[in-house]
Every structure is written in C-alpha cells, then in structure tokens.
C-alpha positions as MATLAB code, in Angstrom:
seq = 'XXXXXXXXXXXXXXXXXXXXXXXXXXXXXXXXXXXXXXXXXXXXXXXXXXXXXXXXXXXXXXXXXXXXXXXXXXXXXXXXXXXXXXXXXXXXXXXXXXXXXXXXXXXXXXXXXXXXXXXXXXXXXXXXXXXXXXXXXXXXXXXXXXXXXXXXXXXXXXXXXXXXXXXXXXXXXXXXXXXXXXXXXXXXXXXXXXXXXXXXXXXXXXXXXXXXXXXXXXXXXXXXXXXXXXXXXXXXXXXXXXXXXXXXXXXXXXXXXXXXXXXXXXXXXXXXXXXXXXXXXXXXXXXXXXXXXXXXXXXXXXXXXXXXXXXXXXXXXXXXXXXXXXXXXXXXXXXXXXXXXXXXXXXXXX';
ca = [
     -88.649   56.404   47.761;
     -86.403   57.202   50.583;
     -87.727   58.153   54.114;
     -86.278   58.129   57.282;
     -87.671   59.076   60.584;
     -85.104   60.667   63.327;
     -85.556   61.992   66.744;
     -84.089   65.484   67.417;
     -81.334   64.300   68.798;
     -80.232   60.587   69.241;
     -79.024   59.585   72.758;
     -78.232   62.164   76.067;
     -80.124   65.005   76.592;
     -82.193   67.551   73.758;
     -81.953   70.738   73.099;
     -84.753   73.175   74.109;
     -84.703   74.478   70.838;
     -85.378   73.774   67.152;
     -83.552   76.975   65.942;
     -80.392   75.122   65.115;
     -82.599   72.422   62.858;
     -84.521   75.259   61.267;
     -81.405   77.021   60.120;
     -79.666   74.054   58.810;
     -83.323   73.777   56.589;
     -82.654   77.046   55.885;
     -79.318   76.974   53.990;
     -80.583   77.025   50.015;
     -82.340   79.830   51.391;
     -79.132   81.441   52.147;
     -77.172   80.775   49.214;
     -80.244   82.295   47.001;
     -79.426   85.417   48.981;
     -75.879   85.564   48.904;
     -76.232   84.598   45.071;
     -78.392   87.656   44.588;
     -80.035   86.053   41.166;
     -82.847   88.534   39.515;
     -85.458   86.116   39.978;
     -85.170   86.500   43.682;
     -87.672   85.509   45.954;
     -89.237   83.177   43.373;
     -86.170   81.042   43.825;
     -86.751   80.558   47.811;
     -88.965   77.689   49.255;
     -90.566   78.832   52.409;
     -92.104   76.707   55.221;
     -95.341   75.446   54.936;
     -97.640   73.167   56.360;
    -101.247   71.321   55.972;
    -103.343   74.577   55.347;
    -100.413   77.629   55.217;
     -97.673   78.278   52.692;
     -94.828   81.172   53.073;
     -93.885   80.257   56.930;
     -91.013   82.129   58.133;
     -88.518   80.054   59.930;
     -89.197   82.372   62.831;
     -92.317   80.644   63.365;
     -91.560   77.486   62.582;
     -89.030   77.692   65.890;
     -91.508   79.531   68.156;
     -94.303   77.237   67.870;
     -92.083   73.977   67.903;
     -90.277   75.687   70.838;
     -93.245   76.824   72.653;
     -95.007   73.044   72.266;
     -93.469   70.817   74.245;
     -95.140   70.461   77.404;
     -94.412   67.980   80.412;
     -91.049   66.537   78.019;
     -88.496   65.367   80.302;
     -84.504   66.650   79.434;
     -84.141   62.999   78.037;
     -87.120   63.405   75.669;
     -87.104   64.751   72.135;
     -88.852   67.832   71.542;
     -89.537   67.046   68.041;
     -89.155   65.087   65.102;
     -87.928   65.303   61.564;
     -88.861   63.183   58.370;
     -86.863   63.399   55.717;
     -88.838   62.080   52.181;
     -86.345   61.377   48.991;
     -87.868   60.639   45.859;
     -86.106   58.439   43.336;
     -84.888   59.808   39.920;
     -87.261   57.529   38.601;
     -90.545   58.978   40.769;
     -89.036   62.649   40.582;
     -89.492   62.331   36.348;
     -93.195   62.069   37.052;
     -93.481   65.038   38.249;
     -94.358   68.264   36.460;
     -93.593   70.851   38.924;
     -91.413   69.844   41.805;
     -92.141   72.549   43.930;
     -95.629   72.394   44.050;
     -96.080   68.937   43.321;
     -93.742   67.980   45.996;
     -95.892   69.856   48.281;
     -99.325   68.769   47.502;
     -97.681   65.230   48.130;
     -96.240   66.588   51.528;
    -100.170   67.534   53.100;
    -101.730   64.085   51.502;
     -98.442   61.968   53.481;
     -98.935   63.597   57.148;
    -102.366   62.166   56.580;
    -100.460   59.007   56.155;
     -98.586   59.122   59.009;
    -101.270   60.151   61.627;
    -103.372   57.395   60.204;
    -100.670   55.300   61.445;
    -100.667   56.198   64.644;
    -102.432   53.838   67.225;
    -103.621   56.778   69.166;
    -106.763   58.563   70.497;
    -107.285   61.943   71.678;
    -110.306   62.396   73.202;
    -111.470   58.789   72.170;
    -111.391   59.615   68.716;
    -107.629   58.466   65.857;
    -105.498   61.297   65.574;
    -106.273   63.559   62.733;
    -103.859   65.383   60.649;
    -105.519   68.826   62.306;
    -103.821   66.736   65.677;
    -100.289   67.424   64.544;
     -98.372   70.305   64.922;
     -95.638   70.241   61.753;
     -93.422   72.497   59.036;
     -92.014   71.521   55.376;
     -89.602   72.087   53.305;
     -88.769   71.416   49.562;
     -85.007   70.866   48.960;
     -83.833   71.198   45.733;
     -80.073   69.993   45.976;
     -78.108   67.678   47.621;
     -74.327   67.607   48.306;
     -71.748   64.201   48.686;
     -71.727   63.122   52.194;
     -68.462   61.090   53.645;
     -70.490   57.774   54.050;
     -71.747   58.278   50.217;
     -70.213   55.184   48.249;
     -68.466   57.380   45.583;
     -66.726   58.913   48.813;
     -65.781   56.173   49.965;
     -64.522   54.466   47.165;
     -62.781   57.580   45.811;
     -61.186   57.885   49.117;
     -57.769   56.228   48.907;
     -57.225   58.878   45.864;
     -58.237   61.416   47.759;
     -55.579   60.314   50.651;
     -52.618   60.066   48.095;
     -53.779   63.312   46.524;
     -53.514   64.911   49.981;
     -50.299   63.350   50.694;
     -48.407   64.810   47.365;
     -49.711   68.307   47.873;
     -48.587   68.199   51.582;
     -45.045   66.760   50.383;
     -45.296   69.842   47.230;
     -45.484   72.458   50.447;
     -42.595   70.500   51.895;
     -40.217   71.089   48.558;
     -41.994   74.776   48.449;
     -40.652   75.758   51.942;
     -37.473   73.631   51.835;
     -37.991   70.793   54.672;
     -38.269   68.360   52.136;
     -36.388   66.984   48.477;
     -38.361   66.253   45.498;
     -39.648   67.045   42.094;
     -42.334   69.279   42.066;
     -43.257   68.758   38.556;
     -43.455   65.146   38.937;
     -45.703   65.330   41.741;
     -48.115   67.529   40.056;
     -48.326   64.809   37.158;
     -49.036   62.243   39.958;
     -51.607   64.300   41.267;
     -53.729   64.699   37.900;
     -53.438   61.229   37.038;
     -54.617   60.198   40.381;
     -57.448   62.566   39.788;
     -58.093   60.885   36.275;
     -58.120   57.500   38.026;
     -60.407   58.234   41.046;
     -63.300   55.716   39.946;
     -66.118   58.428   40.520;
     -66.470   61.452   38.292;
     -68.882   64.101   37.767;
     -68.443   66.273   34.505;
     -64.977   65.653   34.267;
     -63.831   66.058   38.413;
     -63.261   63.602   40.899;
     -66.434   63.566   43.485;
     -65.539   64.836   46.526;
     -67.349   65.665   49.936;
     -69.350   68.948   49.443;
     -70.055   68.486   45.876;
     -73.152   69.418   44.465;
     -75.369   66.182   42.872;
     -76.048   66.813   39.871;
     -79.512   66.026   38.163;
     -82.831   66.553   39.803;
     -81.976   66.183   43.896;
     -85.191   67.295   44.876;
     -86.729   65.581   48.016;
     -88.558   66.793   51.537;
     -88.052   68.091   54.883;
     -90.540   67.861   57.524;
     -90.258   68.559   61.559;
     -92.609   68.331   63.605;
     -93.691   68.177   67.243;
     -93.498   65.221   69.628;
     -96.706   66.706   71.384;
     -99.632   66.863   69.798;
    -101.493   70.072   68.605;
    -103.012   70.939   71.832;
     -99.740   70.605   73.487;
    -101.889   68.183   75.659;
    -100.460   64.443   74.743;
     -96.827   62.601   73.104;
     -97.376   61.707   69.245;
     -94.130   59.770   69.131;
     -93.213   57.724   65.525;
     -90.320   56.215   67.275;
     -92.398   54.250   69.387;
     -90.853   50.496   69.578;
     -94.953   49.540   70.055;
     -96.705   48.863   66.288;
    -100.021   48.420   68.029;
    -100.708   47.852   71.264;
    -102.952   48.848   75.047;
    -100.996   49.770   78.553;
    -102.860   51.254   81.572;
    -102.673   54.961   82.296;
    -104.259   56.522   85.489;
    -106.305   53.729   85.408;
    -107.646   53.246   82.595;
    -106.859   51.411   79.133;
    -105.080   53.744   76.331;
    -103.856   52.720   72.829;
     -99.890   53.177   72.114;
     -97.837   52.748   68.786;
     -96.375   53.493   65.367;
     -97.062   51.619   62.665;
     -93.746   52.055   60.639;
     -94.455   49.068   58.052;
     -97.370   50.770   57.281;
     -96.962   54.149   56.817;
     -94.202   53.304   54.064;
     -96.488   51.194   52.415;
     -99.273   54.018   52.392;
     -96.724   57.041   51.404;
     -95.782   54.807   48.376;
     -99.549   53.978   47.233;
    -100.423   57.761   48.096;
     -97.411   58.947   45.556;
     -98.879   56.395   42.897;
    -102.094   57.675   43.093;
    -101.315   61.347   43.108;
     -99.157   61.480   40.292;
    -100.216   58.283   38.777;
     -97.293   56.522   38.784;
     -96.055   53.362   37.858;
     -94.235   51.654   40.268;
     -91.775   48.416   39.194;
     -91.482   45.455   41.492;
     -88.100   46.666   42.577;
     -89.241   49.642   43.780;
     -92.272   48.510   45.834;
     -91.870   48.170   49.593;
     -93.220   44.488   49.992;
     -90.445   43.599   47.287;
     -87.525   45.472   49.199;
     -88.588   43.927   52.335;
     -88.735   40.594   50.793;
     -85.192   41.216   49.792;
     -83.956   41.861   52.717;
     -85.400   39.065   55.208;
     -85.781   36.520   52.134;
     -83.514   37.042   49.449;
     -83.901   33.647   48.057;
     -88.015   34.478   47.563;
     -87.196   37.826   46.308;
     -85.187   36.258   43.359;
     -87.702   33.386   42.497;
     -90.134   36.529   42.529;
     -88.085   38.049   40.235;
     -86.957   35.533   37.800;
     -90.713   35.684   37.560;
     -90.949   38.748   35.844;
     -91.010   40.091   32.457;
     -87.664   40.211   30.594;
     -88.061   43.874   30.838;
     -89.183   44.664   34.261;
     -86.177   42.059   35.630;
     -83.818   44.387   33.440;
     -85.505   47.330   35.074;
     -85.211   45.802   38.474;
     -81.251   44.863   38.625;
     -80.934   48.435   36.980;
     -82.312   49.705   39.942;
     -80.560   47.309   42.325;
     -76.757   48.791   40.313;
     -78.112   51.983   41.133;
     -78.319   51.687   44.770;
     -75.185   50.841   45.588;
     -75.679   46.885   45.911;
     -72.905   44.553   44.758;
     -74.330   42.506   41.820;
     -73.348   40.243   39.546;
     -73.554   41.060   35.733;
     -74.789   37.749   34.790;
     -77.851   35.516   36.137;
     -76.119   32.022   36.862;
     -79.123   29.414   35.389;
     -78.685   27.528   38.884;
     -81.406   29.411   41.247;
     -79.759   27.576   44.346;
     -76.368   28.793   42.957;
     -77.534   32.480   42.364;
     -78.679   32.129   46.116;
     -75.425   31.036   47.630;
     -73.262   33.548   45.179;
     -75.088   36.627   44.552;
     -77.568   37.157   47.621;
     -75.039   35.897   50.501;
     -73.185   39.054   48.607;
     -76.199   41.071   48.875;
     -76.863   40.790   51.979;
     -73.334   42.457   53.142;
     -74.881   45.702   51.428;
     -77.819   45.374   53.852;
     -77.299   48.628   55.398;
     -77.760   50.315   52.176;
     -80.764   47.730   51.551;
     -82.368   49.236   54.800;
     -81.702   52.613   53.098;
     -83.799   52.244   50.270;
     -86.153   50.074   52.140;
     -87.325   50.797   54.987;
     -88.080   53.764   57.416;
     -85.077   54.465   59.757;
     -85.775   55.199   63.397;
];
C-alpha cells in the first residue's frame, strides 16, 4: 500500500483554485469520451464522497474553492491523498470500482481519527471534513520511474541516430541510413525494460491492474470555521490560542498503520511481513533487526518477502550470505542507498 499526502502546492504562494487539480483527475474521463466506446458512461468514474456518488467535477471545484476561509496567500487551500494498492492487495478485490470506494469512506474515518483536534470540544468526525474521490484505473511511466531511468541511456542513443538519420535525409550530414536504422532496433532490443515486446518509455500505459485512489480535500474544516491540516510537523501536542489551551497535530505513523488494518479487515486480507508497515519501518531505521526478523520467518513467507523487496525497486542480492553480520555490512548498507524508494513504499510522504 502506497499513500502519500501532498499540499496543493509545495513552496511560494497557492492558487485560489482547485480547477486545475480537478481536471488533471479528470483525464480518464476524457479519453473515455474522445474514445467514444458503446459502453459509455458506465466506463467513467465520477466524484464521490462519504455519503454521495456521481459528483461532477464542477462541484468538486466550487465547494473546495468556496471553503477556504481566513487562508493566508502562503497557505494551501487544500489537500490531496493519493492511495496505491499493491498488485498483491488489488487481487483481493472483486470489483475495483466499488470496492475501491467502499474502502475510500471507511479510510477518511482513518484519517480524521488521526487528527489531534477538537471542534467544539468534541475529535473531528468524518461529517468534519469537507473531501472528493476518485478511482483511477491506469497509470502511465513517469521520468523518475526506475525502468525510465535505467532505459534512459538507450533512449539518448536512440534519439541521437534518428537526429543524425534527419541530418543524411536533408544533406548536412554523411552516413548510412540503413545502418543506423539497424542500430536503432537493436538498441531498442537491448533497452533492459520491455513491455509486450517495446522498450518502456515515458507516457506508456502500465499494464496489469493500475488501479489506485485520488482524494482532495479541504484544509478547512466542514464549517469553513477551523484548519484540518495533515501536514502538520506536530503528532500530538497543546499550544495556547486566544487564551486558552487547544490540541494540534497529525498523527502520520498512525493513520498508515490504521488504513492498512482497515484494508485487511474489509476485504479480509492477508498481509505478509514485508508488506506490513511496522516491518517497512523497521527496515528502514533498523535494517539489521528487520533481517534477524526475517531470517525468522517461514521458508515461504522469506521467499515471499525478498519477492516483494525485487519488486520495489531495491537492490538485492540473489543469495542469503550464512554470516548475519556479513549480510548486514553487504546487502543492507546497499539497501539503504534505495531508501528513497524504501520511503515510497513505506511511509506517508508529506
């Protein structure tokens, strides 16, 4: 499970608007359209959130627009959370659409819950929280996507033969044109990343079930009377306002911990020690507990669990050295360089 947490807008000052946002949510939407297939609308996901489905993105910008009360030009007017299943959660699903969304209204009561925040001397409830979804149902190869990256020195040389081809083409250049061209589909061959039979490349589609969430919501609460903000620095904490004593913070730690639990319990899933949040955290501020922990295991929940680890993008070694000490000074010194992509899978991004 993948979710990351992101102000509007990171650094200077925020747009008054969410319009911008709610279009880019709105770009399957789009393609449906242009596509024209029979099914039609069935194919569309619409906005929705805790109690109404169908939202028109219309809405979703006028009443994120029109809450956001006494926010200073250097203030975020709202927030998004983006939630990505894994491959391995997404196969317990029956119906992705729906399921997805059930899963969406039981997690916002997740996330007020981790609020350390009254309103009116009573926690914030998810009827508190003004907020729009949306299930996604593909995903396309970004630039800092490790099959980018790696297929990127291809991708150079590709770029430099065609420009030299247009060169010979228009006569500012010598070469063989033919040879070139062979170059250019061998380098395509080569390019370590492939996806039925092409070389990955920004923009592609991702093939196999993609599907994940989109949620943005409002920095002021419901009322449009007080800040609900997850990127506080504060977990839990008490400052004086006007006098008096209020509570302040975001619990981050634990509102992974309780989306993860709510997921098991909703579609009763089975969750490996890999993929447990305690277990990723472990990893990444005590690698050498995380592997005693799993040397622990099973043999076939540690085979699960560096299957996972592959998948992620973390550099591994293929074979478990006998020497723990050694494993901890080869392989997890190693690990720890793919830490960013460790937080990724980890932890909730701010």
């Amino acid at each position: 499970m993948y979710i990351t947490i992101t102000a509007q807008k990171l650094g200077g000052s925020y747009s008054t608007s969410s319009a911008g946002f709610v279009d880019y949510l709105e770009k399957e939407n789009q393609e449906v359209e242009q596509e024209d297939l029979p099914a039609g609308e069935a194919d569309m996901e619409h906005f929705f959130n805790q109690y109404g489905d169908e939202i028109s993105a219309e809405e979703v910008v006028r009443e994120i627009d029109g809450n956001t009360a006494k926010l200073q030009k250097t203030e975020p007017r709202f927030y998004s959370i983006t939630v990505s299943p894994s491959k391995y959660e997404l196969k317990a699903l029956q119906n992705p659409s729906e399921d997805l969304k059930v899963y969406t209204r039981e997690l916002m009561k997740d996330y007020v819950a981790s609020f350390n925040r009254e309103i009116n001397g009573r926690p914030v409830t998810v009827d508190d929280i003004k907020y729009y979804a949306k299930i996604e149902h593909q995903r396309t190869f970004k630039g800092t996507d490790k099959q980018i990256r790696e297929n990127q020195p291809y991708a150079t040389k590709i770029l430099e033969l065609k420009n030299n081809i247009s060169k010979v083409e228009n006569g500012t250049m010598k070469g063989n044109i033919k040879k070139m061209e062979r170059q250019i589909n061998r380098l395509e061959r080569e390019a370590p990343h492939q996806q039925n039979g092409q070389r990955i490349v920004q923009g592609m589609l991702k093939e196999g079930s993609q599907s994940h969430i989109h949620i943005v919501m409002s920095r002021r609460d419901a009322s449009n009377s007080c800040s609900l903000s997850p990127g506080s620095k504060y977990k839990a904490s008490e400052t004086e306002l006007n006098g008096k004593m209020v509570k302040r913070g975001f619990d981050r730690d634990q509102f992974f911990e309780r989306a993860e639990k709510t997921f098991d319990k909703t579609f009763d899933y089975q969750r490996s020690f890999s993929e447990k949040y305690s277990a990723r955290k472990e990893f990444i501020n005590n690698p050498n507990m995380y592997f005693n922990s799993l040397l622990r295991l099973p043999t076939n929940e540690k085979a699960i669990a560096f299957k996972i680890m592959r998948e992620t993008g973390l550099p591994i070694m293929g074979s478990i050295p006998i020497n723990k000490a050694q494993m901890a000074l080869k392989v997890f010194n190693k690990l720890r360089q793919g830490v960013d992509m460790a937080l990724k899978s980890s932890s909730i991004g701010i």
